[in-house]
BAPAKE-698374 format. One record per residue (C-alpha): residue in three letters; x, y, z. Coordinates in steps of 0.001 Angstrom, whole numbers, padded with zeros to 6 digits, always signed. Each point is the difference from the previous one (the first is absolute). Layout:
AlaXYZ/...
END
This chain:
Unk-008763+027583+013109/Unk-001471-003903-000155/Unk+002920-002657-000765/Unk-000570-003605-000764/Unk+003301-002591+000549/Unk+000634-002965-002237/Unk+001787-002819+001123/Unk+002052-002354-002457/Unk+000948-003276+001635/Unk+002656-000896-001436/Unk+002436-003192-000225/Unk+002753+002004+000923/Unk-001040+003133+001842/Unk-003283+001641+001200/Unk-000634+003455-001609/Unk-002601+002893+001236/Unk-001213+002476-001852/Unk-001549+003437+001314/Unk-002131+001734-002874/Unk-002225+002647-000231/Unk-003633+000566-001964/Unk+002595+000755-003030/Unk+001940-002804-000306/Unk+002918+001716+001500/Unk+002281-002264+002086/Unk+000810+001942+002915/Unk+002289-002602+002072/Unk+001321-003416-000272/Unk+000908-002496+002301/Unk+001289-003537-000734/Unk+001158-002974+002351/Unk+002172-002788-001161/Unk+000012-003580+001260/Unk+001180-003352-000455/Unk-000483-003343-002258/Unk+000052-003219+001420/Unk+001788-002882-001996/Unk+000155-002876+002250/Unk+000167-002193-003431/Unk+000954+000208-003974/Unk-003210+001339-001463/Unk-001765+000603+003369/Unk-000907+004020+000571/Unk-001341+000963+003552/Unk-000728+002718+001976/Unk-000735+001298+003385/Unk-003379+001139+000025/Unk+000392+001979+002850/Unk+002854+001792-001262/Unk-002202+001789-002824/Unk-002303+001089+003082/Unk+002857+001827+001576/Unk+001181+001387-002950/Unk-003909+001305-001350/Unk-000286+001951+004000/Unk+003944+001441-000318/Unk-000428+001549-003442/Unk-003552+001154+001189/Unk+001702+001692+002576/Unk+002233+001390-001977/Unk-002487+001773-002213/Unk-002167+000956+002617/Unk+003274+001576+002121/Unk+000527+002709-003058/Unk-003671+001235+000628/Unk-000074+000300+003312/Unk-003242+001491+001230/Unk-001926-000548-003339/Unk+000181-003784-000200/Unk-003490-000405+000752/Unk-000398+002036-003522/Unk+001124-003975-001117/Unk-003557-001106-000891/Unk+000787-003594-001344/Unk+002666-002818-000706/Unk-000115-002486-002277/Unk+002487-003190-001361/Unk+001582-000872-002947/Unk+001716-003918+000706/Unk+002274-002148-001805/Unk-002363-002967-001203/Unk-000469-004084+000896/Unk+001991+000015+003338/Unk-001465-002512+002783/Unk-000720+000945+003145/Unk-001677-002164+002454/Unk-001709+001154+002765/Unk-001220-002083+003265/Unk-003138+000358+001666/Unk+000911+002968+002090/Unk+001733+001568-003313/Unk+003506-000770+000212/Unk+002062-001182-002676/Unk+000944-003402+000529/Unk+002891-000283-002014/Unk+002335+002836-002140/Unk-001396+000808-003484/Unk+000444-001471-002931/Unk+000597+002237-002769/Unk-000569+000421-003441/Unk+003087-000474-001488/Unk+000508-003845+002173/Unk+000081-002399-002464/Unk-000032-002838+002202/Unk-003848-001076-001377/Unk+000553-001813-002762/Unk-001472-003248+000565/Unk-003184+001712+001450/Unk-000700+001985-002971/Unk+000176-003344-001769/Unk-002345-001570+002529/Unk-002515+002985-000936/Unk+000192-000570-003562/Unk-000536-003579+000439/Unk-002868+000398+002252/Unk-001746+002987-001487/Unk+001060-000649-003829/Unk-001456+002786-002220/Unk-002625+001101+002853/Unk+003000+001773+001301/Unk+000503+002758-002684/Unk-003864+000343-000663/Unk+000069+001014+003828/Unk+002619+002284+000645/Unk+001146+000546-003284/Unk+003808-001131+000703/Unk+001948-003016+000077/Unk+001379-001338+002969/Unk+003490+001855+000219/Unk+002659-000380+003366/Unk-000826+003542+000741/Unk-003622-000059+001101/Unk-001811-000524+003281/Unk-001748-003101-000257/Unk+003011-002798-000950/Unk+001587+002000+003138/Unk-002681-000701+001925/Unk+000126-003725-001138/Unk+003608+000025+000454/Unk-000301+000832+004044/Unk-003156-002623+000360/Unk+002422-003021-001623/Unk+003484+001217+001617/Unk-000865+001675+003291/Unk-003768-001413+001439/Unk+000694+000746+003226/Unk+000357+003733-001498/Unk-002948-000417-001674/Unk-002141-001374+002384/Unk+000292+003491+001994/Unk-000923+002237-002966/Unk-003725+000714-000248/Unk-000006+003147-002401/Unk+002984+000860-002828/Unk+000847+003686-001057/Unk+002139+001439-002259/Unk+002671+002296+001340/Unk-001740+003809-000864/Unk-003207-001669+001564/Unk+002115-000812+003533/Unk+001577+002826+000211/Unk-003353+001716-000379/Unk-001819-002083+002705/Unk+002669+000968+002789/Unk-000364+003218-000946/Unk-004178-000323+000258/Unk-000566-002925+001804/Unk-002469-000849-003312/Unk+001149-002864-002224/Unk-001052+000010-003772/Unk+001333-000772-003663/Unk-000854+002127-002903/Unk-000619-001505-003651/Unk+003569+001213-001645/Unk+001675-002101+002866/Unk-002348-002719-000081/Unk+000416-000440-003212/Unk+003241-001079-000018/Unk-000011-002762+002701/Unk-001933-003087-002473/Unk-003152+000343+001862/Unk-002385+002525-001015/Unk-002590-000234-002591/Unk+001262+002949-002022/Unk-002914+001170-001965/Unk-002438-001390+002742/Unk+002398+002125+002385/Unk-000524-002675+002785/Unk+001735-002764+001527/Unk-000113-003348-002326/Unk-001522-002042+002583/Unk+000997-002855-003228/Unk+003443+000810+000754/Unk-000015+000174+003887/Unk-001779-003455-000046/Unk+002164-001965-001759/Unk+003164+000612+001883/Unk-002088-000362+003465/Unk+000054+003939+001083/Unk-002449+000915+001422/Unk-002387+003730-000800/Unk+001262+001581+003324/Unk+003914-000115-000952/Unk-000716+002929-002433/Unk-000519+003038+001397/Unk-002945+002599-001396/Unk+000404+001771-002700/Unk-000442+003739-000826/Unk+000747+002421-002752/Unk+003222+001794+000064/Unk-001321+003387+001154/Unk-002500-001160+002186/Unk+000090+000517+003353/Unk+001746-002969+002727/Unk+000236+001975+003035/Unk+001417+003154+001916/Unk+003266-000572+001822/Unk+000379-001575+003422/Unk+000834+002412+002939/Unk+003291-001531+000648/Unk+001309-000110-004068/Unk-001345+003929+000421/Unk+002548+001270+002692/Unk+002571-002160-001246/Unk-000244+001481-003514/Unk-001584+003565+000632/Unk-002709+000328-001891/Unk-003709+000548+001607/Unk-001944-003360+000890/Unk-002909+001061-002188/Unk+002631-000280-003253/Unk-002037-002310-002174/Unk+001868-003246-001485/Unk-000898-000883-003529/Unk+000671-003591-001419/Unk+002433+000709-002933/Unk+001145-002361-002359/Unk+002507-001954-001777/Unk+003284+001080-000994/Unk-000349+000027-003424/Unk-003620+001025-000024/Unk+001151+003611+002142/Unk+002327+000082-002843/Unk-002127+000045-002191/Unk-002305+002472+002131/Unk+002995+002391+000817/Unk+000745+000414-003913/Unk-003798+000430-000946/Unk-000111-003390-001733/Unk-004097-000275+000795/Unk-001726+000480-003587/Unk+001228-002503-003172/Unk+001613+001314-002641/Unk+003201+000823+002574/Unk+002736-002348+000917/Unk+002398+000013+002338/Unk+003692-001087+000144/Unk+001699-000339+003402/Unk+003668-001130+000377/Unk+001375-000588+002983/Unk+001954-002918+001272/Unk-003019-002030-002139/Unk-001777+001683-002421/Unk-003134+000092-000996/Unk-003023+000490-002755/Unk-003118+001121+001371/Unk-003473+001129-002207/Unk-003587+000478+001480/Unk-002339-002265-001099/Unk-004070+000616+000462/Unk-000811-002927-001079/Unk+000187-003188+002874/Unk-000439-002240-002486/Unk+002779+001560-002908/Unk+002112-003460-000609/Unk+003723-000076+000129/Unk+000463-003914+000375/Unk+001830+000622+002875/Unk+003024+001285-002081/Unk-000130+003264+001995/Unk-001370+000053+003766/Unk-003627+001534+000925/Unk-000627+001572+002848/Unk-002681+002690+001484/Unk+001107+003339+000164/Unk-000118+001737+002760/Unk-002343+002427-001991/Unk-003857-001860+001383/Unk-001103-002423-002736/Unk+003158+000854-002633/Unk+002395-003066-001003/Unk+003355+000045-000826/Unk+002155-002003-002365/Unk+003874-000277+000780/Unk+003383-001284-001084/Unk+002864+000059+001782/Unk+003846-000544-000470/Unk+001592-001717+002819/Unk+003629+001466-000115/Unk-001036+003648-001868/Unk+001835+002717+002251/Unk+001849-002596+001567/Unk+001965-001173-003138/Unk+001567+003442-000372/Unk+000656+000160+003512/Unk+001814-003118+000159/Unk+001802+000907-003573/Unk+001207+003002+001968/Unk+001194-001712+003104/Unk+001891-002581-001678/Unk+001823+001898-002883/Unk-000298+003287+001501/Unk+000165-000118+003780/Unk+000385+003609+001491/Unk-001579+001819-002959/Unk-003529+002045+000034/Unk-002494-000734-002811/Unk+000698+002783-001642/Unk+003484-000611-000020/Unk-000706-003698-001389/Unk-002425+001116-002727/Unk+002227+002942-001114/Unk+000094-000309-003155/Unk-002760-002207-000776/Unk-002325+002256-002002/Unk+003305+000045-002677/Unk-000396-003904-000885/Unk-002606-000384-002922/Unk-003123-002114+000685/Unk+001152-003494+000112/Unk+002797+000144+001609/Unk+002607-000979-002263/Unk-002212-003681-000251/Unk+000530-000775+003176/Unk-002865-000708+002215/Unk-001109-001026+003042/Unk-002261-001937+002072/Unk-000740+000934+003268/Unk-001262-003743+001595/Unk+002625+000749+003054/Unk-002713-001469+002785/Unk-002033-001867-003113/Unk-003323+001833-001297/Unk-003331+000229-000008/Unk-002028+001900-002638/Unk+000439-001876-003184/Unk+001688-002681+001880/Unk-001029-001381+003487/Unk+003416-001416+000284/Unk+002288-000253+002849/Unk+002359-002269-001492/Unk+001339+002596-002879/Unk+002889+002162+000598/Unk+001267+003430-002038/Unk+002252-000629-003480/Unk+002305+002916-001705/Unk-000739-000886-003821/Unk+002545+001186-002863/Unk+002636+001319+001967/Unk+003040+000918-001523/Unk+003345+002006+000400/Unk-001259+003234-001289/Unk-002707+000201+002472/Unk+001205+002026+002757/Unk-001376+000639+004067/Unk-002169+002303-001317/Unk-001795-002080-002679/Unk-000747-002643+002808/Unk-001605+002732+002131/Unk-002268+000528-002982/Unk-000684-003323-000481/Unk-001096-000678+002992/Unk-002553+003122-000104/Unk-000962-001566-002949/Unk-000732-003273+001110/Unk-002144+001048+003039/Unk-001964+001978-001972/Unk-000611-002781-002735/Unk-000758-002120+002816/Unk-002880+002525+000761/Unk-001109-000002-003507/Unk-000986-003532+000003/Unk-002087+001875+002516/Unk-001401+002292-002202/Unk-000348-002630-002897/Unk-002605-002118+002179/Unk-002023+002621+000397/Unk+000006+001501-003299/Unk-000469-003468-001604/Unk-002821-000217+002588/Unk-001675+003023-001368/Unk+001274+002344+002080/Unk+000869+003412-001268/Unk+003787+001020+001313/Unk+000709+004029-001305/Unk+000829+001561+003280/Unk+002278-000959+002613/Unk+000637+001144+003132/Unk+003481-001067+001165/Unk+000982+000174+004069/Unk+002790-001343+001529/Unk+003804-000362-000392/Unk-000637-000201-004291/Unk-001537+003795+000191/Unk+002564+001322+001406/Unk+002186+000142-003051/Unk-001055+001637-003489/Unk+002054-002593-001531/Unk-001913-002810+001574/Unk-003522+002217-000928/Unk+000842+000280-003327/Unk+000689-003762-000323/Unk-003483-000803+001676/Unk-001492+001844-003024/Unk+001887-001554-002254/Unk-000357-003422+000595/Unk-003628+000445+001558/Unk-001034+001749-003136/Unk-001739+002637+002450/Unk-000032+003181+001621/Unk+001984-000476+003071/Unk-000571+002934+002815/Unk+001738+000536+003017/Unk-001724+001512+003104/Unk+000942+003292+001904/Unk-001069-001139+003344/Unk+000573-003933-000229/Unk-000095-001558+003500/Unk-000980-003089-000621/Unk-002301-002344+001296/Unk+000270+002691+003348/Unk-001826+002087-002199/Unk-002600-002317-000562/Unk-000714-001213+003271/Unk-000219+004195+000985/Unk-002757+000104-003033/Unk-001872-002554+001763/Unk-000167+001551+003461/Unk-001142+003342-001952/Unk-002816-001243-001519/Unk-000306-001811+002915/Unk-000521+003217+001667/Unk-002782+001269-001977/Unk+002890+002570-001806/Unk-001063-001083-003667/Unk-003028-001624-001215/Unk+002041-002784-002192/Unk+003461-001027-000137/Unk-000029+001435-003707/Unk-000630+003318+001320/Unk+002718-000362+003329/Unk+002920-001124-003209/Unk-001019+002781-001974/Unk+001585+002359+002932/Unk+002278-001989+001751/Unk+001973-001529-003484/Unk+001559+001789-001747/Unk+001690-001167-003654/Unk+003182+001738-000648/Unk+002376-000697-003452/Unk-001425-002162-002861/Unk+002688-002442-002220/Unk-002125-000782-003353/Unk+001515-003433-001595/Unk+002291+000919-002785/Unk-000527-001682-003296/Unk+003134-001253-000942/Unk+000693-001280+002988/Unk-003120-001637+000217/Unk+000766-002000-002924/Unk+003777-001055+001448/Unk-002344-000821+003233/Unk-002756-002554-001479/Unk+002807-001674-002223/Unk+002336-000347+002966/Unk-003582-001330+002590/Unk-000884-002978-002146/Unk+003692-001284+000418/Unk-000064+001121+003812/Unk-003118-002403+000187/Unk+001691-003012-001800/Unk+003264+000135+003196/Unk-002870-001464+002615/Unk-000374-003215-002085/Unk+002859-000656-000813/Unk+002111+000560+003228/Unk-002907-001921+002158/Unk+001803-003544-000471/Unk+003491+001775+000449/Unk-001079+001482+003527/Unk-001834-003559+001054/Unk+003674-001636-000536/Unk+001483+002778+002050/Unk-001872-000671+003100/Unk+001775-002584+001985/Unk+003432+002761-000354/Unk-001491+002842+001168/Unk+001018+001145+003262/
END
């Protein structure tokens, strides 16, 4: 028996994943670790703490084979997106890691906008937002120069981890993408962009394609971890690109719909040059010479998390959504926006904050629960709207995450998607993609399309319910009026907020 392992880099935890040529997960092993917030709005981490958490859950896996864990023929990354890491001369960060939820770069996204004006979008196809690489790595040039002065190379966090484990630093095109500084469709570095804010070629490390090849592991990550020396170390990809990978997202005509503490919209794209107007982000795929375009709700997962710890502290999900599935579409008319932390896909905005509309004293806990279901998927249909109104066609949705775990929730994606929504048997995540990679990698498939056909594997379908889908589209155009007319509300708010 051959096994691959994916590993998901997480912002929270590091999770391994041992799978077979079937798609089978065989073990798991995740490592947890901490976040950094030295300021209001600033997110760090200890690079080195992701290291030591990548070996310890390889050892973990590798300890339940014993003497067949040179049958492990390949590892690969999946890594959450835009975090800085700068590395010295000999390859050493030279400061913690700036994440990609800091919103500390305000003024340097302006400063790129000012500087780069519309050149910007028609380069990397996205504005400049707090959570990519490049007003980060302006950020650490204006604030801490002597911090800067020692950092030769950058890297995002997957690509570190990879390099201790191989010694061999790289970036592939999913990552890169997100960090302000590749040419997207000329899948290079914009040498425009790198000019004009004095960086020079050599801080950006080479890039490669998410299943190619960056190296074999070093002797010392080998005994540490287990696994042979000759295990081969592919480059993996972003996030929400494995994602995408892991739930066989690689051919258009298939979206996908992730919650988790964000949430997100994500649809293959062929075409490099498709337009969005940099309403949605665009990104490579991890899939060589495939595009992606993506929306994302800041606070998706994280709104019913927080609804749960603050009016139902103690409780299980299940226990808060019991219930829920009784309370017709609508919720009574009361709705919800979920701009807890601000948003980002209609609305770059990190000003706006959440609103309960039409509440009343027949509404009970329950029809808030709903609500705010509701509202994080509407969210995600603006989403869905930009790319239909873009000429995209939306019929079939794959849903992962916290919002597939409950037929309730599925059945509400359908509705107020207006598509098929289907669940996955085997969902793993963007583990699962990163474990794709390294098996193609390997020479175990001759595309990714043919490694998805046997390692994902669709379970229930929810098929939007016409009724409902009318209460839905009626109830979305006033869900898209709240935005406007809170915005000046939430500006006036500021100075009281804690």
């Amino acid at each position: 028996m051959s096994y691959v392992v994916g590993i998901d880099l997480g912002t929270s935890a590091v999770k391994a994943l041992l799978v077979d040529r079937d798609g089978n997960v065989k073990a798991e092993a995740s490592r947890s670790y901490p976040l950094v917030h030295k300021h209001s709005g600033w997110s760090e981490q200890q690079p080195e703490d992701w290291v030591e958490g990548t070996i310890d859950a390889l050892a973990e896996l590798v300890s339940g084979l014993g003497s067949s864990a040179d049958q492990i023929e390949g590892i690969s990354f999946s890594g959450q997106m835009h975090g800085l890491v700068l590395l010295d001369g000999q390859g050493r960060p030279v400061r913690n890691a700036i994440l990609w939820n800091d919103t500390r770069t305000t003024q340097q996204c302006r400063e790129i906008d000012r500087v780069l004006g519309g050149r910007l979008l028609e380069i990397t196809r996205n504005p400049a937002l707090e959570g990519f690489t490049l007003p980060k790595i302006l950020w650490v040039k204006q604030n801490e120069p002597k911090a800067f002065e020692q950092a030769k190379l950058f890297v995002l966090p997957k690509d570190y981890v990879r390099y201790r484990l191989s010694g061999q630093l790289h970036m592939d095109y999913s990552d890169a993408a997100g960090t302000l500084l590749l040419d997207v469709a000329g899948k290079h570095w914009s040498g425009e962009i790198l000019s004009a804010f004095e960086l020079s070629a050599s801080f950006c490390p080479p890039l490669i394609e998410s299943h190619g090849l960056a190296g074999k592991l070093l002797p010392d990550i080998a005994q540490r971890s287990g696994l042979s020396e000759s295990t081969k170390v592919f480059a993996g990809g972003a996030d929400n690109a494995c994602g995408a990978i892991g739930a066989g997202i690689l051919t258009e005509g298939v979206t996908l719909c992730s919650i988790g503490t964000s949430g997100v919209i994500l649809s293959s794209e062929s075409d490099k040059q498709k337009e969005f107007g940099g309403k949605v982000h665009f990104f490579n795929h991890g899939k060589q010479d495939a595009f992606y375009a993506m929306g994302v709700t800041l606070a998706a997962g994280y709104s019913l998390s927080w609804f749960r710890n603050t009016f139902a502290e103690g409780e299980s999900f299940e226990e808060l959504l019991a219930g829920v599935g009784d309370i017709a579409p609508g919720a009574g008319g009361l709705l919800f926006t979920p701009y807890l932390v601000g948003e980002r896909t209609p609305h770059a905005d990190s000003a706006i904050r959440g609103s309960f509309i039409g509440m009343d004293g027949s509404h009970s806990r329950t029809h808030f629960a709903r609500a705010v279901m509701e509202g994080i998927t509407f969210s995600l249909n603006e989403s869905v709207d930009i790319l239909r109104r873009a000429g995209k066609t939306v019929d079939t949705i794959i849903s992962i995450g916290g919002g597939a775990q409950n037929p309730v929730w599925l059945q509400m994606q359908a509705d107020i998607f207006g598509a098929t929504v289907v669940a996955l048997e085997n969902e793993q995540g963007p583990g699962m993609g990163a474990a794709m990679l390294a098996a193609y990698g390997c020479g175990w498939f001759d595309s990714l399309e043919d490694c998805a056909q046997r390692f994902v594997k669709r379970g229930a379908a929810y098929n939007p319910n016409p009724d409902a889908v009318k209460v839905y589209a009626s109830l979305f155009e006033v869900y898209q009026q709240v935005y406007a007319q809170t915005r000046s509300l939430n500006e006036a708010l500021i100075p009281y907020r804690g």
